[in-house]
C-alpha positions in Angstrom: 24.3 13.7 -38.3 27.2 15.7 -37.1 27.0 14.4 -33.7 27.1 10.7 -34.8 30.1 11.1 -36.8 31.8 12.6 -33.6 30.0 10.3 -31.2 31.9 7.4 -33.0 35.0 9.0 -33.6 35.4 9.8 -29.4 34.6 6.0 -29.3 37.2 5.0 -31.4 40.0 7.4 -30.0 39.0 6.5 -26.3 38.2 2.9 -25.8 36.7 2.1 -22.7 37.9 0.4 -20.0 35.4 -2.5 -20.2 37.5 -3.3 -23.3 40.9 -3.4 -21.4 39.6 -5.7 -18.9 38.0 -8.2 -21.6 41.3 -9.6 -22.5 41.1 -13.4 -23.2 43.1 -15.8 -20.6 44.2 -19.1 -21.6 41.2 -21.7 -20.5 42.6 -23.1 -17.4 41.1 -25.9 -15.1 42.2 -26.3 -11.6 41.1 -28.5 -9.0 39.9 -27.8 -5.6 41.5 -30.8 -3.0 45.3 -30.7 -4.4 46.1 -27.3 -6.1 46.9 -29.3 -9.0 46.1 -26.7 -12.5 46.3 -28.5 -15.7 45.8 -26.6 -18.6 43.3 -28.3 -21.8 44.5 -31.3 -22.8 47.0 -31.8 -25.5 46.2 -33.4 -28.9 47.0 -37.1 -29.0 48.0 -39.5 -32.3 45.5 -41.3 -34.2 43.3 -43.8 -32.6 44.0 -41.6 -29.2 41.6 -39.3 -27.0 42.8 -37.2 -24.2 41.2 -38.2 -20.9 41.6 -35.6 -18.2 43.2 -35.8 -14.9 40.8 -37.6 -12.0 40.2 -39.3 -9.2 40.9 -43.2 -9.4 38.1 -45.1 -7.3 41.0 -45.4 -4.7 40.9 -41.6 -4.4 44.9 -41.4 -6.0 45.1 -38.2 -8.2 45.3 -39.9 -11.9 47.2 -37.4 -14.2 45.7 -36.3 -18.0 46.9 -39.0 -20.5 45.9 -40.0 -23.7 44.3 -43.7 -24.2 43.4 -45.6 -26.7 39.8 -45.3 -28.7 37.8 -48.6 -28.0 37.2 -50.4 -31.5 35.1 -53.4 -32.1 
């Protein structure tokens, strides 16, 4: 029992360095062709979704913007 108690005490005064390198990064998406890195898509008014930056059948580089729901 003794050697639990110090088992977990020496975890808790000595974290490990897998913990130091699990730090959480911001969720970035980048693409390949341009170098362009657009973080997650902001949040857009009512009636609005957030579509992300594409490709237009062209091949142009369409930025993220926010369009409008389709309602019938």
């Amino acid at each position: 029992m003794r050697f639990a108690m110090l088992l977990l005490i020496g975890v808790c005064l000595f974290p490990s360095t897998s913990a130091r390198s699990a730090i959480l990064q911001p969720l970035v998406i980048e693409s390949q062709e341009n170098g362009i890195v657009e973080v997650a898509g902001p949040r857009c008014g009512r009636y609005l979704h957030y579509v992300r930056g594409h490709k237009a059948r062209s091949g142009r580089w369409i930025k993220g913007h926010c369009v409008r729901n389709r309602h019938r």
